[in-house]
C-alpha beads as a LAMMPS data file, in Angstrom:
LAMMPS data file: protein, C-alpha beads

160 atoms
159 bonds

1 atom types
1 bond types

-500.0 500.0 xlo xhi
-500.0 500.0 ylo yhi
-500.0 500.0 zlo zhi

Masses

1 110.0

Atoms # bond

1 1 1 205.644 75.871 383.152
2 1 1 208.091 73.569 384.168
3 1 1 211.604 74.033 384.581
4 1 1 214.806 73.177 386.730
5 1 1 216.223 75.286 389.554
6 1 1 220.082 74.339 390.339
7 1 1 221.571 74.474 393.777
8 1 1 224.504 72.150 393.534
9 1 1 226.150 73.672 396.843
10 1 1 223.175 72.029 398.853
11 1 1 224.751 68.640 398.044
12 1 1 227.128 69.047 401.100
13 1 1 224.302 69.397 403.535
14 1 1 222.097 66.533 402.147
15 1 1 224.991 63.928 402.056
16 1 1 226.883 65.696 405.076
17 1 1 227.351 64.202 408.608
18 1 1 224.267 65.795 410.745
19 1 1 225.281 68.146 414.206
20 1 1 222.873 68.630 416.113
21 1 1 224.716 70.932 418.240
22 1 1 223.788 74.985 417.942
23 1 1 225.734 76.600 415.447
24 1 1 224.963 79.776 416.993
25 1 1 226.964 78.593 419.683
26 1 1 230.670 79.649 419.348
27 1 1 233.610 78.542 421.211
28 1 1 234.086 81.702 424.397
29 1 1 238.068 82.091 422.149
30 1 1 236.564 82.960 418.995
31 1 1 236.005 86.494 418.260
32 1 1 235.592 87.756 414.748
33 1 1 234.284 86.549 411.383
34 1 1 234.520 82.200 410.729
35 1 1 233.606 81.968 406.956
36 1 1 233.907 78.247 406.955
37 1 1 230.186 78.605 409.529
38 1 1 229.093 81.590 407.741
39 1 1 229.758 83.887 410.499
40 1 1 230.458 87.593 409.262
41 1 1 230.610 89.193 413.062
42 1 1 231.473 88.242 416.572
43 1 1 231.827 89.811 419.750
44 1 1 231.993 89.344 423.395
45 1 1 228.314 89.443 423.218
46 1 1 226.907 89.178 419.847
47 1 1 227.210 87.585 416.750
48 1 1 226.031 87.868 413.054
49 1 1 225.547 84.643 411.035
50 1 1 224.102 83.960 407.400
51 1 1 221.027 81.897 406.481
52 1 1 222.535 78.857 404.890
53 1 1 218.310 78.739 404.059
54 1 1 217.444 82.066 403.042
55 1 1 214.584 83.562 402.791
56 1 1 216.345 85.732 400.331
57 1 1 219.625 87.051 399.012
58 1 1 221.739 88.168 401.942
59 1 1 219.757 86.969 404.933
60 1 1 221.383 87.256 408.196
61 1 1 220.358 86.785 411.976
62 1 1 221.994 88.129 414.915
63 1 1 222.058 86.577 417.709
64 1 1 223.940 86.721 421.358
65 1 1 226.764 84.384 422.219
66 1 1 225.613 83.152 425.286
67 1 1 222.660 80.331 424.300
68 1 1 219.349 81.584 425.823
69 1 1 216.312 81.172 424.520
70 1 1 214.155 84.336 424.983
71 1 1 214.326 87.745 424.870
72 1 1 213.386 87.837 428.536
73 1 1 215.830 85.692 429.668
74 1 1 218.975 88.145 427.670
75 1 1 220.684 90.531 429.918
76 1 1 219.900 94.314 429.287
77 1 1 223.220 94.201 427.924
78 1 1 222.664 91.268 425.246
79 1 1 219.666 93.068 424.566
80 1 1 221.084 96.350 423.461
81 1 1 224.254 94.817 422.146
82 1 1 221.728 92.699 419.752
83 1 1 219.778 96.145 418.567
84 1 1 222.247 98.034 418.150
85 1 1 224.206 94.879 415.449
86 1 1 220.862 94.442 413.891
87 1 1 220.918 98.381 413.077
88 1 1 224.729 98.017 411.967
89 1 1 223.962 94.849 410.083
90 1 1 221.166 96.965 408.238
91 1 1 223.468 99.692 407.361
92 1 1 226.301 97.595 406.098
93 1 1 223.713 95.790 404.124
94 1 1 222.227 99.259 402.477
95 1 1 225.921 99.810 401.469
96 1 1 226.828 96.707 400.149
97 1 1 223.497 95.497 398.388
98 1 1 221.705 98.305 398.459
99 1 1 217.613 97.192 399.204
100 1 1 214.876 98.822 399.156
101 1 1 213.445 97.440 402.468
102 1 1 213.817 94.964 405.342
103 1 1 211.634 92.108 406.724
104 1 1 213.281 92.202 410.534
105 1 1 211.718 89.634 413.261
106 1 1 212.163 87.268 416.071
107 1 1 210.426 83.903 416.054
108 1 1 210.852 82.613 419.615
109 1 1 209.347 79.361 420.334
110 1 1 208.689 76.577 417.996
111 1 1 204.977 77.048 417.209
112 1 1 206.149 80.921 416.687
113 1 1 208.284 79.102 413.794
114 1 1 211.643 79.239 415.412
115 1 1 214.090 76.612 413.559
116 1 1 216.539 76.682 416.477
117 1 1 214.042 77.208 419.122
118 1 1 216.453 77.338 421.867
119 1 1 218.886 80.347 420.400
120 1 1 217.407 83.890 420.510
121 1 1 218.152 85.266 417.337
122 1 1 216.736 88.050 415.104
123 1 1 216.427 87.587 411.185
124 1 1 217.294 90.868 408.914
125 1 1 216.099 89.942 406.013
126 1 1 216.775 92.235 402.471
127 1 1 213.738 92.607 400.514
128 1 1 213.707 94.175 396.533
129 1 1 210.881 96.044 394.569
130 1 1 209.739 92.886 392.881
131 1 1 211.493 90.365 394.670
132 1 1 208.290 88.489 395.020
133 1 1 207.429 86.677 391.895
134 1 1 205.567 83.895 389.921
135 1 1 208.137 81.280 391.346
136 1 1 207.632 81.897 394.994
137 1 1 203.878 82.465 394.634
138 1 1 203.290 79.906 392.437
139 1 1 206.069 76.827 392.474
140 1 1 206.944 77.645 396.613
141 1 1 210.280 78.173 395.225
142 1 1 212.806 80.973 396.452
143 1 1 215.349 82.245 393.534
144 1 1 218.649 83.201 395.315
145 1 1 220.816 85.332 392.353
146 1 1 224.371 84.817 394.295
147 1 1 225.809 81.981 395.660
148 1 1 225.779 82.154 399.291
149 1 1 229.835 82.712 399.768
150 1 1 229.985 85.338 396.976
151 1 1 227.681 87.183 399.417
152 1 1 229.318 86.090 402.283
153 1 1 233.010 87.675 400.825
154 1 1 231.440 91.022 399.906
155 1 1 229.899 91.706 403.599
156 1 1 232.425 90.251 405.829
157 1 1 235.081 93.393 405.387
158 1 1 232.348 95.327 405.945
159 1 1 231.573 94.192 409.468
160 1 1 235.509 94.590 410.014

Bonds

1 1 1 2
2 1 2 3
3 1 3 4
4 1 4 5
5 1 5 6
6 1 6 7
7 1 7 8
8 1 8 9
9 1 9 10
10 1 10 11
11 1 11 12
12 1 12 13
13 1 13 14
14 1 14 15
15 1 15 16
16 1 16 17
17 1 17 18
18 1 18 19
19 1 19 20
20 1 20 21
21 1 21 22
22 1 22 23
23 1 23 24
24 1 24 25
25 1 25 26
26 1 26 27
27 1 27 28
28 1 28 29
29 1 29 30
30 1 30 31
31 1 31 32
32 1 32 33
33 1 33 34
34 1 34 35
35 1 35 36
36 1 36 37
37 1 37 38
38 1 38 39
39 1 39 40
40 1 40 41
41 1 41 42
42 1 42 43
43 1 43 44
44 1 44 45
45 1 45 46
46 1 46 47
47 1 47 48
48 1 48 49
49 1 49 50
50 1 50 51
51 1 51 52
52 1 52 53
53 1 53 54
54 1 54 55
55 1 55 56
56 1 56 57
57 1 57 58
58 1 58 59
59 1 59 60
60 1 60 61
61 1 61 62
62 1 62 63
63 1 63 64
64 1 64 65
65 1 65 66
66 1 66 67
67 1 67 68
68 1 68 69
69 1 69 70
70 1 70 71
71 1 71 72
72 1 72 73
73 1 73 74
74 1 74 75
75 1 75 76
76 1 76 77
77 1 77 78
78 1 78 79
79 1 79 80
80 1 80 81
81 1 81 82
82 1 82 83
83 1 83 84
84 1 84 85
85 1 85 86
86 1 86 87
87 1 87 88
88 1 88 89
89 1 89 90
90 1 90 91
91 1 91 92
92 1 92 93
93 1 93 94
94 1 94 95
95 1 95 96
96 1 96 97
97 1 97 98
98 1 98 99
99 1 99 100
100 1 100 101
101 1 101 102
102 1 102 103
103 1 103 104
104 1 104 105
105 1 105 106
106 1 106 107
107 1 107 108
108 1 108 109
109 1 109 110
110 1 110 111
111 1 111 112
112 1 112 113
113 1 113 114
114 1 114 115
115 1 115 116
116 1 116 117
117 1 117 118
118 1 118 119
119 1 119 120
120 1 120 121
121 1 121 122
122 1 122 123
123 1 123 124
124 1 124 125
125 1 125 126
126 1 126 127
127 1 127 128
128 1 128 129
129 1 129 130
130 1 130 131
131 1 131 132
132 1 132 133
133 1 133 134
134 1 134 135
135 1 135 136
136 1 136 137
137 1 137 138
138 1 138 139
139 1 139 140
140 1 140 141
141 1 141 142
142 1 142 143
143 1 143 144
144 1 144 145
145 1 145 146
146 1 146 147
147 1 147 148
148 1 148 149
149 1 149 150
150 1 150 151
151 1 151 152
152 1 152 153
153 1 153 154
154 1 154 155
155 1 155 156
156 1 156 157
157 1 157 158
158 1 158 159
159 1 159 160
């Protein structure tokens, strides 16, 4: 079966100018959602982000504000600050989309699989009855239904 898969939006990335600084890594002034950098949350401590590269619809990760790379190396307070918005960002993602399960994780370290080794972050991750089908198992292609900033618009109030 052959067919084609649109995702016009990754254009910008592809011919985009490349930072290779950490986009976890807000300016200490910013508090609040940025939806221009996908950010939904921020705190003095904490922050919740998007997956511009989801593993599916309504991916997130939460990580703290200051850049650190382990979970060892977080203060007791990043630690429970970043618990407690993974369990909030789970709750405001059972009202709003409404899944029937979560993949939640850390990779730290690169072999681990860690994209942005050097950020502690956790992924929350949605997961549907059936959301695994022939075109992940077979092509190694993700279907996202809704555009990333569709998603982004109906969580962001929610984190208010």
């Amino acid at each position: 079966m052959t067919g084609t898969l649109w995702a016009p939006w990754r254009m910008d990335y592809i011919l985009g100018t490349k930072d290779n600084s950490c986009f976890f890594c807000l300016p200490e002034s910013h508090l609040g959602p940025w939806p221009e950098r996908l950010v939904l949350h921020s705190d003095p401590l904490c922050l919740v982000i998007m997956n511009l590269y989801p593993y599916n619809n309504a991916h997130l990760m939460v990580a703290p504000r200051r850049h650190v790379a382990t979970l060892a190396l977080a203060t007791v307070e990043e630690r429970i600050a970043l618990i407690n918005l993974a369990a909030r960002a789970t709750e405001i993602l059972d009202k709003a989309m409404a899944p029937h399960g979560y993949n939640l994780g850390v990779n730290q370290g690169l072999v681990a699989g860690a994209g942005i080794a050097d950020h502690l972050h956790f992924h929350i991750t949605p997961r549907y009855q059936g959301d695994t089908n022939y075109m992940t198992v077979l092509a190694e292609t993700r279907v996202i239904p809704e555009h990333i900033r569709a998603t982004y618009d109906k969580l962001v109030g929610l984190f208010a």
